[in-house]
PATORVO-791168 format. One line per field, with one value per residue (C-alpha): residue number from 1; residue in three letters; chain; x, y, z. Coordinates in steps of 0.02 Angstrom, whole numbers. Last residue first. Layout:
% PATORVO-791168
n: [NUM ...]
res: [ala ...]
chain: [A ...]
east: [X ...]
north: [Y ...]
up: [Z ...]
% end
This chain:
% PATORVO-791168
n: [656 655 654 653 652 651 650 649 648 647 646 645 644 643 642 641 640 639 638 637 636 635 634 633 632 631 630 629 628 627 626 625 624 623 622 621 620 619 618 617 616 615 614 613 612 611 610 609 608 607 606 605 604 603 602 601 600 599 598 597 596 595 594 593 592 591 590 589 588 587 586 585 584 583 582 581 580 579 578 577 576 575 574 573 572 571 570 569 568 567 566 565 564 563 562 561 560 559 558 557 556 555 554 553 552 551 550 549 548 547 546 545 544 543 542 541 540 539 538 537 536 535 534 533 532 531 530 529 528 527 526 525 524 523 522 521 520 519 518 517 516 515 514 513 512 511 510 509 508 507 506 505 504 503 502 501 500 499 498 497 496 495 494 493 492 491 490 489 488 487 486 485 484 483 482 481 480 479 478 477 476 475 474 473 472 471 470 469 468 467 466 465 464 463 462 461 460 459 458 457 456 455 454 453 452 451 450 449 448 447 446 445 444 443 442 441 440 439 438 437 436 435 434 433 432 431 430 429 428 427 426 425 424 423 422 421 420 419 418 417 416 415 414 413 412 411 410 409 408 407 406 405 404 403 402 401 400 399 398 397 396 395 394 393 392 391 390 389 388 387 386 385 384 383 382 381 380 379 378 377 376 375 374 373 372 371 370 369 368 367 366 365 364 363 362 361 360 359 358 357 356 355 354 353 352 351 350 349 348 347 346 345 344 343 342 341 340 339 338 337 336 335 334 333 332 331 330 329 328 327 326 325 324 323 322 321 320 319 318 317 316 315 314 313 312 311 310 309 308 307 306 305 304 303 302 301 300 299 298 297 296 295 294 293 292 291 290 289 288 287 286 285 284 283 282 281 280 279 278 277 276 275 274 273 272 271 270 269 268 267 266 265 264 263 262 261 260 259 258 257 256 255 254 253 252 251 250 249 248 247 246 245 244 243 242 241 240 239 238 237 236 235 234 233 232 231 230 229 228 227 226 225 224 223 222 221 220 219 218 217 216 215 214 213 212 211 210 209 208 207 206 205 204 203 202 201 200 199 198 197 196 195 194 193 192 191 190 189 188 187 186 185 184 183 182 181 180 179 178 177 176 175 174 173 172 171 170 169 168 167 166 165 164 163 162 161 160 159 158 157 156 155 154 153 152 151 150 149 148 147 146 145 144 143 142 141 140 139 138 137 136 135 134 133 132 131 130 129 128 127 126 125 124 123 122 121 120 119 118 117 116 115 114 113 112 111 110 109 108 107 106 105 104 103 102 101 100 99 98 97 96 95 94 93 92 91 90 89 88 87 86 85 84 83 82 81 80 79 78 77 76 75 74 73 72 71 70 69 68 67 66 65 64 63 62 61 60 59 58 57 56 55 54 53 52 51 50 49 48 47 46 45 44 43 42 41 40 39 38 37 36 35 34 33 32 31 30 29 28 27 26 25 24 23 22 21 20 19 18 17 16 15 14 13 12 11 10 9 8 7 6 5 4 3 2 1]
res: [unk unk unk unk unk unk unk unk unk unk unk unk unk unk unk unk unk unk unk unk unk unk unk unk unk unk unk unk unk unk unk unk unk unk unk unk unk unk unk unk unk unk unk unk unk unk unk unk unk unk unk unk unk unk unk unk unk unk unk unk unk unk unk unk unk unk unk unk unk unk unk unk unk unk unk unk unk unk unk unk unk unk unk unk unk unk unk unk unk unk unk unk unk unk unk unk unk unk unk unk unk unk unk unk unk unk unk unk unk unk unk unk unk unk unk unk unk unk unk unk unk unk unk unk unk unk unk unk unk unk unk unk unk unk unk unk unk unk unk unk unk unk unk unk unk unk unk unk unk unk unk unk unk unk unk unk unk unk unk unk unk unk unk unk unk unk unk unk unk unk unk unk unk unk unk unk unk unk unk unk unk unk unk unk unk unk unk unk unk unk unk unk unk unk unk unk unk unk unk unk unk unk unk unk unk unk unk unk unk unk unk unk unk unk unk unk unk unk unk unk unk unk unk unk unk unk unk unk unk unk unk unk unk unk unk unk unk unk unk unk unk unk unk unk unk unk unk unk unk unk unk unk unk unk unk unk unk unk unk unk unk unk unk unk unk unk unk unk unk unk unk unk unk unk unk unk unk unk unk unk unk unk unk unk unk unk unk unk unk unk unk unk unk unk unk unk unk unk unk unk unk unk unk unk unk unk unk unk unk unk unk unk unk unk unk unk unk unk unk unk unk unk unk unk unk unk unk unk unk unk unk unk unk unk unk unk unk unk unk unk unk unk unk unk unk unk unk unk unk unk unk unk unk unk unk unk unk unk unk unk unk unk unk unk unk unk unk unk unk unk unk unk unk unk unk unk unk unk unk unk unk unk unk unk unk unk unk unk unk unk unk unk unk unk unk unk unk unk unk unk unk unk unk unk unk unk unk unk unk unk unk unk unk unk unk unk unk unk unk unk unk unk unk unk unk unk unk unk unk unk unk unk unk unk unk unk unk unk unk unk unk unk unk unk unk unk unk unk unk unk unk unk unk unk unk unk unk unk unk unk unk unk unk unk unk unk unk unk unk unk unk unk unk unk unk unk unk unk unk unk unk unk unk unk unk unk unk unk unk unk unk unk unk unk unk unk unk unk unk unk unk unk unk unk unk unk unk unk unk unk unk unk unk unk unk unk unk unk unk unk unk unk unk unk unk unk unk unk unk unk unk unk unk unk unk unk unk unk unk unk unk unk unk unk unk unk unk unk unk unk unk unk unk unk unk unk unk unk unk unk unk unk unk unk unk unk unk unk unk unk unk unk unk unk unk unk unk unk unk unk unk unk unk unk unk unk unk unk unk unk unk unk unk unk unk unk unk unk unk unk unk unk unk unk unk unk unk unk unk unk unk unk unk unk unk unk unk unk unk unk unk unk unk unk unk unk unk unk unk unk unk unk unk unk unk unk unk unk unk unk unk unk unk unk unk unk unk unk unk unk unk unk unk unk unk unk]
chain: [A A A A A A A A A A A A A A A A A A A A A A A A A A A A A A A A A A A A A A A A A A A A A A A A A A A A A A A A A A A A A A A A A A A A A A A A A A A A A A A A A A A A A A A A A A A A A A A A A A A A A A A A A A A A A A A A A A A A A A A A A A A A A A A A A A A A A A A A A A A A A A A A A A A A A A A A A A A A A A A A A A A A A A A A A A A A A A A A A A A A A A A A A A A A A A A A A A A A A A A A A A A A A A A A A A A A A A A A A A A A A A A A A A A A A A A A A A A A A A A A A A A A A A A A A A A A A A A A A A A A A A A A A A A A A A A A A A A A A A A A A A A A A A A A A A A A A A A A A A A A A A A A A A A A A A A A A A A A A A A A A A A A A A A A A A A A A A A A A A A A A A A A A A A A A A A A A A A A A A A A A A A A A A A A A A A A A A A A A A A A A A A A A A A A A A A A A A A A A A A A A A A A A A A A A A A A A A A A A A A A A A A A A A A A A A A A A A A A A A A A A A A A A A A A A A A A A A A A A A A A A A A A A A A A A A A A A A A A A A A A A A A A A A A A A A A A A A A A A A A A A A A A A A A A A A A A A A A A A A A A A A A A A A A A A A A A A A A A A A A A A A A A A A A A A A A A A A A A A A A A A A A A A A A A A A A A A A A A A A A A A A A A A A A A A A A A A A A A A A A A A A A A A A A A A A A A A A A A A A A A A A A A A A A A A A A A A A A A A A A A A A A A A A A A A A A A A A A A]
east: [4951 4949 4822 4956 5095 4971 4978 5142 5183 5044 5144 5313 5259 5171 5337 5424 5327 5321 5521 5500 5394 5508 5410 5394 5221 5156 4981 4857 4722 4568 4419 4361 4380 4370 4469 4643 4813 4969 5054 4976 4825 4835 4867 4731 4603 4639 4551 4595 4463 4326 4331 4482 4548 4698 4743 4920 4987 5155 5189 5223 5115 5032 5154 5077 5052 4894 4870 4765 4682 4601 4727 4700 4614 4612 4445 4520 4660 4503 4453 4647 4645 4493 4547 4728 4642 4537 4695 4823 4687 4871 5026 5188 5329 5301 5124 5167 5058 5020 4913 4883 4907 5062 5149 5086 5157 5070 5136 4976 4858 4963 4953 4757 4734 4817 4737 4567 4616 4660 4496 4392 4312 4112 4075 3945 3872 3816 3705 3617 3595 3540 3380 3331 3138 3076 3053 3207 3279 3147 3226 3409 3386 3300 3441 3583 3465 3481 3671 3782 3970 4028 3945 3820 3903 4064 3983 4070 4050 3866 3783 3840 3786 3600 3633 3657 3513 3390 3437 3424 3243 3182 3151 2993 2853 2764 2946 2900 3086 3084 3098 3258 3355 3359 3434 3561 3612 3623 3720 3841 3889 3874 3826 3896 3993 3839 3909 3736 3845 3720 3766 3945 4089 4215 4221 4350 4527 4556 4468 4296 4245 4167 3973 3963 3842 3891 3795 3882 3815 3938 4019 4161 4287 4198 4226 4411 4428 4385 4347 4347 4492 4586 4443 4393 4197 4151 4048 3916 3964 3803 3856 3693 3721 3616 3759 3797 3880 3838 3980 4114 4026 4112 4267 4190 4176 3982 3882 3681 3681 3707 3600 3485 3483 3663 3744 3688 3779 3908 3934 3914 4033 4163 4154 4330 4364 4487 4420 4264 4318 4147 4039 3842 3722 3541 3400 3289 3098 3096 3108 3273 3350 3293 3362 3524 3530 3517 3635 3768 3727 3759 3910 4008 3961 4014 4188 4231 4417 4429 4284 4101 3995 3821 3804 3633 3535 3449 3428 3261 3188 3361 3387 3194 3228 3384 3304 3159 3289 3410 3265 3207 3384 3409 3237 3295 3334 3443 3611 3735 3884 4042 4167 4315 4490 4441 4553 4653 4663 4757 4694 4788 4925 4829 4753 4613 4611 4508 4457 4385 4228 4140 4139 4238 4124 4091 4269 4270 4114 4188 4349 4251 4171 4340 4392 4235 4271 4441 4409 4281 4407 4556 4706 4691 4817 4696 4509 4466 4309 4276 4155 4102 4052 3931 3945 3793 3790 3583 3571 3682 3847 3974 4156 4157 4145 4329 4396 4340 4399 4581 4602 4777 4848 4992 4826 4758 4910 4956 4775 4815 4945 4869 4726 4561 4398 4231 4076 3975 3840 3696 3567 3633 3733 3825 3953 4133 4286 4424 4542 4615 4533 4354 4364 4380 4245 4131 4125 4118 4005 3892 3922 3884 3702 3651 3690 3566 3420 3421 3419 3280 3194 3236 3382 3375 3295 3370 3548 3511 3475 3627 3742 3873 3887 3942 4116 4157 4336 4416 4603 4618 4775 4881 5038 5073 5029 5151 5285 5268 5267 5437 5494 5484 5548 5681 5728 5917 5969 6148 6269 6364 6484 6572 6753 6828 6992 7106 7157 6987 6845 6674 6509 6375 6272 6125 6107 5923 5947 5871 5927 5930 6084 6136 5998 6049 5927 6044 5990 6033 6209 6236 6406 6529 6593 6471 6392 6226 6092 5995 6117 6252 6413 6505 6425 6504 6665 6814 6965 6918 6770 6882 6765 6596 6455 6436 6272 6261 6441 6541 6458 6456 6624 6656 6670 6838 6897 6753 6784 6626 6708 6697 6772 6692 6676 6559 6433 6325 6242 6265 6411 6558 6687 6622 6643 6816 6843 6768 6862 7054 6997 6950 7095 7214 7141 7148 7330 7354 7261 7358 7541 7475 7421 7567 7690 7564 7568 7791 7786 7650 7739 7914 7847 7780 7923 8029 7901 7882 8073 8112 7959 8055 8204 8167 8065 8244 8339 8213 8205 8392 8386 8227 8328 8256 8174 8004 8112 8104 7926 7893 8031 7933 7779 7860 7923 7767 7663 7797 7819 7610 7618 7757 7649 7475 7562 7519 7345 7316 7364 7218 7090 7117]
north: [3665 3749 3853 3900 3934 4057 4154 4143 4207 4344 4382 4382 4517 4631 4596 4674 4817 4865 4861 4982 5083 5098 5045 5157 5103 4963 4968 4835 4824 4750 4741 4581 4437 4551 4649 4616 4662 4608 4575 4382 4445 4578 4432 4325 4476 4482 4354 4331 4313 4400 4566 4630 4757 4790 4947 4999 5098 5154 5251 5401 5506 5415 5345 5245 5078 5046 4851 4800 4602 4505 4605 4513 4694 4853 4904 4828 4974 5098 5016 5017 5222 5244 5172 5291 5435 5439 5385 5503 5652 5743 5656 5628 5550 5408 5317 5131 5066 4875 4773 4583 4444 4370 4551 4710 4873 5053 5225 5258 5227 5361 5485 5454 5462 5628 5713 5644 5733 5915 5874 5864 5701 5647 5498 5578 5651 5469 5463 5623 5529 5374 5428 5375 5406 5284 5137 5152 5121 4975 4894 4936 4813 4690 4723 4700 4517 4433 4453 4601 4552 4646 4729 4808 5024 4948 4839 4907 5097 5048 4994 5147 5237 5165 5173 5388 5394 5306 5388 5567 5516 5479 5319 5251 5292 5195 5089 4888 4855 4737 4849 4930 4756 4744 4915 4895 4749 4834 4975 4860 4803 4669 4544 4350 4397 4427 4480 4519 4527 4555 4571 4620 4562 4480 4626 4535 4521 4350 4418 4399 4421 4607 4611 4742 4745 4766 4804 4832 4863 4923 5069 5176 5028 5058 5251 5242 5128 5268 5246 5071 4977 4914 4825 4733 4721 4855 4919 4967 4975 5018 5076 5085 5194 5121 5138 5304 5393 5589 5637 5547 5590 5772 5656 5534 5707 5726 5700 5701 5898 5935 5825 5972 5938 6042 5966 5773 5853 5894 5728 5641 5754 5711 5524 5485 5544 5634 5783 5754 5601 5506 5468 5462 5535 5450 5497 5394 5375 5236 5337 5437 5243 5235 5385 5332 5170 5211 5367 5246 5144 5257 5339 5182 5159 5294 5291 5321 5358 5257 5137 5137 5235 5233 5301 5257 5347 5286 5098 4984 5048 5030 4823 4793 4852 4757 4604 4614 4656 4516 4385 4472 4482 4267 4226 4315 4186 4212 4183 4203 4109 4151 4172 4066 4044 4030 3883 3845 3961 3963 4034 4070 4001 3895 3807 3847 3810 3852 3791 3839 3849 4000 4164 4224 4217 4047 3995 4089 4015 3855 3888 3948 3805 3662 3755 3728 3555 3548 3608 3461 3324 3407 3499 3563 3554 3589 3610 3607 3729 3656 3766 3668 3713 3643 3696 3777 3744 3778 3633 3514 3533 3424 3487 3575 3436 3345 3536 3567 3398 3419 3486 3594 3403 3424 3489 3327 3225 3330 3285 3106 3123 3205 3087 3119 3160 3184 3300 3331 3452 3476 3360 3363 3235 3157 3066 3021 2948 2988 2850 2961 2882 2890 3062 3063 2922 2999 3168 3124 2986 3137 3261 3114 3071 3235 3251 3104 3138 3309 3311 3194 3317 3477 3578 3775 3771 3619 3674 3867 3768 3686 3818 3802 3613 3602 3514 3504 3439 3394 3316 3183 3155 3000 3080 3180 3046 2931 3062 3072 2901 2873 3037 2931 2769 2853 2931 2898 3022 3097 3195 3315 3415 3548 3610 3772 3800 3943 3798 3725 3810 3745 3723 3612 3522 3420 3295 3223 3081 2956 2805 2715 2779 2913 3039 3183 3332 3482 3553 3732 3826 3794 3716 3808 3868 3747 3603 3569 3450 3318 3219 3150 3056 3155 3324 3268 3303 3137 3173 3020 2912 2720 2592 2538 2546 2744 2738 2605 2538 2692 2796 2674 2685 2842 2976 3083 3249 3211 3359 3477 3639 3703 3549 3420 3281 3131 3059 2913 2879 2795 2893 2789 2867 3046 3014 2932 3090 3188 3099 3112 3280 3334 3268 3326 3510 3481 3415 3591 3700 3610 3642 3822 3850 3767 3876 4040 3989 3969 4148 4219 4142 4213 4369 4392 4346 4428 4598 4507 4505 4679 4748 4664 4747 4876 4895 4811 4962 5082 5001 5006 5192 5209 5127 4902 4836 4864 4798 4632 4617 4672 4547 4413 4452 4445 4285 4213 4284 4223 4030 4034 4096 3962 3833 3876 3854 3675 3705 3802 3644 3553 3678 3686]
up: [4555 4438 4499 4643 4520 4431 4624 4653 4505 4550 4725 4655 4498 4674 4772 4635 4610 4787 4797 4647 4740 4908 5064 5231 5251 5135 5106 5005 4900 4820 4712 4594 4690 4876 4979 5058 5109 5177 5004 4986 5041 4865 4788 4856 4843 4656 4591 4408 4283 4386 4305 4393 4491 4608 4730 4773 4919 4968 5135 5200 5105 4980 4850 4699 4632 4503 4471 4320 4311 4175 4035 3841 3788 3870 3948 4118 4112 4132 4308 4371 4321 4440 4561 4565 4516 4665 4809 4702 4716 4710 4643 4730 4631 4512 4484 4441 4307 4306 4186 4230 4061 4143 4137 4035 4081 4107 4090 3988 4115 4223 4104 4067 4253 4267 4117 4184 4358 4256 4167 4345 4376 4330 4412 4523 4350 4310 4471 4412 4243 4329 4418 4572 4592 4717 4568 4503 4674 4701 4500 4568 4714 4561 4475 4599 4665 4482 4503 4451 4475 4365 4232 4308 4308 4375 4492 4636 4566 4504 4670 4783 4647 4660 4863 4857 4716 4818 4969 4881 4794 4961 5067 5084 5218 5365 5361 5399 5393 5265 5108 5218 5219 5005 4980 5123 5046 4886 4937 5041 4863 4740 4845 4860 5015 5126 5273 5399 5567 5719 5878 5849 5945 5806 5702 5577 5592 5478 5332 5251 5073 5058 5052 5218 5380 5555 5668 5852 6020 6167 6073 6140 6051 5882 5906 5951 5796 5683 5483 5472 5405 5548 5623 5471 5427 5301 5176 5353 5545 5631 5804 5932 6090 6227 6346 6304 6165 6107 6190 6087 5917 5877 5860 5698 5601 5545 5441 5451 5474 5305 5253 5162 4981 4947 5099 4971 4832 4925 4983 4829 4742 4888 4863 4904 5080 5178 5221 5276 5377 5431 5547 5496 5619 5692 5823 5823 5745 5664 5496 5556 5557 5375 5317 5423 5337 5169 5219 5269 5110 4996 5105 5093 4929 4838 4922 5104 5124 5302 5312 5337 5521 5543 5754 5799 5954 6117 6039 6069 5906 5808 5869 5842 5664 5657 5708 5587 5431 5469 5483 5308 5235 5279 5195 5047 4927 4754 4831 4693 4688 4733 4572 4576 4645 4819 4838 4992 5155 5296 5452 5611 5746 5859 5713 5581 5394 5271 5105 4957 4856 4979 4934 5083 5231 5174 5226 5381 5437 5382 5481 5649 5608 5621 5778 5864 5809 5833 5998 6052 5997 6095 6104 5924 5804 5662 5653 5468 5366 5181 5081 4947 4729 4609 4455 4336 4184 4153 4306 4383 4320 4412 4366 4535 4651 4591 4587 4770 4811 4753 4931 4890 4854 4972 5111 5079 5112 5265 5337 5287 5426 5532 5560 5487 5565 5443 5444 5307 5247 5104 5175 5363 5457 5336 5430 5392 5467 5352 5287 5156 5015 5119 5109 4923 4913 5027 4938 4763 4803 4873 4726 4627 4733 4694 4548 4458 4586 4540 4355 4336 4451 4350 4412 4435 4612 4698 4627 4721 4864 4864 4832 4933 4977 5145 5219 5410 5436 5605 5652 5752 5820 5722 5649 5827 5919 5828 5821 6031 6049 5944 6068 6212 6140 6100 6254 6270 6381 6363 6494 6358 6472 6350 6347 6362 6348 6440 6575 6615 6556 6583 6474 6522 6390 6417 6279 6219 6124 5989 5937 5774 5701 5797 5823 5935 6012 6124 6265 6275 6251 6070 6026 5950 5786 5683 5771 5655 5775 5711 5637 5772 5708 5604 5671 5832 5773 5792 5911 6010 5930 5954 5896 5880 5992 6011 6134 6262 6240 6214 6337 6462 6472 6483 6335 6310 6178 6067 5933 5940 5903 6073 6133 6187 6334 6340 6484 6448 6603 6781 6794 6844 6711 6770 6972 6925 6842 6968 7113 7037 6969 7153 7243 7126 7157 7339 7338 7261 7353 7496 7452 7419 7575 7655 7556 7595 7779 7777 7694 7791 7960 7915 7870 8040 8130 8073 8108 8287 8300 8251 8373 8533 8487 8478 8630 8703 8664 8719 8892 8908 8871 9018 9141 9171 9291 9210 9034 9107 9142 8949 8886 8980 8891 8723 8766 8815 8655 8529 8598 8595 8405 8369 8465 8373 8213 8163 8209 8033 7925 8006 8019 7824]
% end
């Protein structure tokens, strides 16, 4: 540009020295003659002046455009020079131009122009226009990565593809991927309980099965394996025969559960796996938080743990019954030690308390009161499903025991102990602002784990294989060393707390509900006052009836969907699911109804169908034989439908 712009210098110098001599000669000059030749000094500069900006603007031009040829003449021999496979594009993937190295490194065949990428690359869909990021091409055996640049030249845009061959690269990556260790530890449930029924000759015959069972299945899969406790394993597998197992839904926990050892009774494994971890010593941690998770459930299934959650495998049958206490007295002593070294104790269960949530609250709290500290039970008086209960227990002087979980705040301090009992979700207790106030947590509840747990509590007694909170609370408070037992109100409060989740002993009642039943006998409970706290109102029986009635069979599971807005929807609504159970050929009822804002429905069962892994399935959760789920802003019939999806999916899965 300097260049061009030096060619004028002598027509500007040629203009400045004859203006100047025009100015000397118009001093000599009279004043009309000096007007004249003012004008016509200013007529030549304006000539002059367009004359330059036309001749500049010709030159200019002239030289934008020998630049322009200049640059495509060097970026196109740039481009066919490249020391890597460089192609051209349009928008719609057709190969406009590819150097040379290009065709021989990468295309190896004949002429490509006008042909789609799609024809030749897999690996990447090139529909409309390409994708603006870098782009990953097989063809044939090779692998790339492109890096596309998009430019327009003349009104069309075309894309840069500059490609690196890095198959090698990404052939170690797969491999590492396939082959990274991958860690399982596997316990045998109930292997104490197997000790205890079987006879000897029965013992050393099943034993060593559920063993061969083990190894051998492991050992199918190429699994390194080590036994490094009586009842527990711990193996690494590779990815790849991780993906196996997981195809095969762990077929172990079937193989292991057809061995009967004693008075029919299956053996059954918790299976806890480390996934996609970044290293040997994560997995592991990862492969326990699983099992813990696993056991926490009912055990006989399997969980999963990686970076992105918990899956979950199995679980389709009953937990088995623990029948030693060894764990509820170490529980008891610490909890005791936990209350006497507190300031006060905050009991709090979950949002819409039933029977027992507030049984064993007030188990707790009598026994807290005991020991000699202060105590009060949070809880929403208004919204709450065991209303007879509490007035009953107002009436016998606890009226002072509970109160609303905001009348609280200012009675916490550092030494402020929160006993969390029924319960052990976050989302589900009664108020989260109270849990977060609280530095020492309790937590104790029967209901099989889920993912967002009370992970920060100093002691978490979850005994999945118990009927109720009410009977763990039941069984703790006979091992706390109390000068005096509880009263006839506690006993009653945790004895109905006991018969709503075991639907008055016939579900899941164990050896341990009855002899929990047996020490509430014993301090004076007595079952017709407990049977009036079932008693409902005959305008509420009318509504139950109406909505049993509206109910539909499908796949052997009862559901009745509750139309338009119905009051004491969230204690008719249970209570209707029970009384579907009492109708024949139906292992599972489902009541869906409209609750404010949102739709709600709650499952039951008798232990046919487990109706926590539908109700999971749907967002929610619970336990084998008790569960639910919400769905805010949902439409009924779109609740319905997900709910027939959900227990397809759910046969298709024991299928399977």
């Amino acid at each position: 540009m300097k260049t061009y712009s030096k060619k004028f210098w002598p027509y500007i110098l040629s203009l400045l020295l004859t203006l100047g001599l025009l100015y000397l000669l118009a001093l000599f000059l009279p004043r009309r003659q000096f007007m004249a030749a003012g004008g016509i000094l200013l007529g030549v500069g304006i000539l002059f002046t367009v004359v330059y900006m036309a001749i500049f603007s010709r030159q200019l031009r002239r030289f934008s455009i020998d630049l322009s040829a200049i640059l495509s003449s060097a970026q196109t021999e740039a481009l066919a020079n490249f020391p890597m496979p460089v192609l051209i594009a349009l928008d719609n993937g057709e190969i406009l131009w590819y150097n040379e190295l290009c065709h021989q490194k990468v295309l190896q065949s004949g002429d490509m122009h006008g042909i789609n990428l799609s024809e030749l690359f897999t690996g990447q869909e090139f529909q409309g226009s390409l994708p603006q990021q870098l782009l990953q091409l097989s063809y044939k055996k090779n692998r790339y990565t492109a890096f596309a640049v998009r430019t327009v030249q003349n009104e069309t845009a075309v894309h840069l593809l500059y490609l690196v061959d890095d198959t090698e690269l990404k052939d170690y990556k797969d491999r590492y991927l396939r082959t990274r260790a991958t860690v399982m530890i596997i316990t045998i449930d109930n292997y104490e309980e197997l000790l205890q029924s079987a006879r000897e000759s029965g013992r050393t015959q099943a034993m060593p099965e559920i063993e061969y069972a083990v190894t051998s299945y492991l050992k199918g899969y190429g699994a390194l394996t080590c036994k490094i406790e009586r009842d527990k394993y711990y193996a690494v597998v590779e990815e790849n025969a991780m993906q196996q197992i997981i195809s095969t839904r762990f077929s172990l926990l079937d193989n292991v559960r057809k061995i009967e050892v004693a008075q029919r009774m299956p053996a059954t494994l918790s299976i806890g796996v480390g996934r996609h971890a970044g290293s040997l010593a994560e997995a592991e941690e990862m492969a326990r938080q699983a099992l813990d998770m696993s056991l926490g459930r009912g055990g006989d299934q399997a969980a999963i743990k990686t970076s992105a959650g918990y899956e979950f495998y199995g679980g389709v049958s009953k937990g088995i019954e623990k029948r030693t206490k060894v764990k509820t007295r170490i529980v008891a002593n610490a909890l005791a030690e936990l209350i006497s070294s507190s300031s006060n104790v905050i009991i709090m269960g979950h949002r819409f308390a039933d029977l027992d949530s507030v049984g064993s609250a007030l188990g707790i709290y009598r026994a807290v009161r005991l020991l000699e500290r202060n105590a009060a039970i949070a809880i929403n008086l208004q919204k709450n499903l065991a209303k007879p209960l509490l007035d009953k227990l107002q009436a016998e002087g606890y009226e002072d025991a509970f109160h609303e979980p905001e009348e609280l705040y200012e009675h916490i301090d550092q030494n402020t102990l929160l006993i969390i009992v029924d319960v052990h979700a976050k989302h589900f207790i009664e108020s989260e602002e109270l849990y977060r106030r609280c530095r020492s947590v309790v937590v104790i509840d029967h209901h099989r784990k889920m993912v967002d747990y009370i992970d920060n509590a100093v002691i978490f007694y979850h005994e999945p294989y118990a009927s109720s909170a009410s009977e763990m609370v039941a069984e703790l408070v006979q091992y706390f060393g109390l000068q005096k037992n509880l009263g006839r109100s506690e006993a009653e409060a945790l004895l109905a707390g006991i018969m709503l989740d075991t639907k008055n002993f016939v579900v899941k009642a164990g050896v341990r509900t009855f002899e929990a039943a047996a020490y509430l006998k014993r301090l004076g409970a007595d079952t017709v006052e407990v049977r009036k706290l079932f008693s409902s109102p005959m305008e509420a029986y009318q509504k139950k009836a109406k909505l049993v009635s509206s109910a539909t069979a499908y796949r052997r599971c009862a559901i009745a969907v509750s139309q338009g807005a119905v009051e004491d929807i969230k204690l008719i609504a249970p209570q209707a699911a029970d009384e579907l159970l009492s109708i024949s050929d139906v292992d599972a009822s489902f009541v869906i109804f409209e609750n404010g804002s949102q739709v709600e429905a709650s499952a039951r069962s008798m232990g046919a169908l487990n109706v926590q892994l539908i109700m999971e399935k749907l967002g929610g959760g619970g336990h084998l034989n008790m569960a639910a789920a919400q769905f805010p802003g949902a439409d009924l019939e779109d609740v319905r439908q997900q709910l027939l999806g959900a227990i397809d999916e759910y046969y298709e899965t024991l299928k399977n």
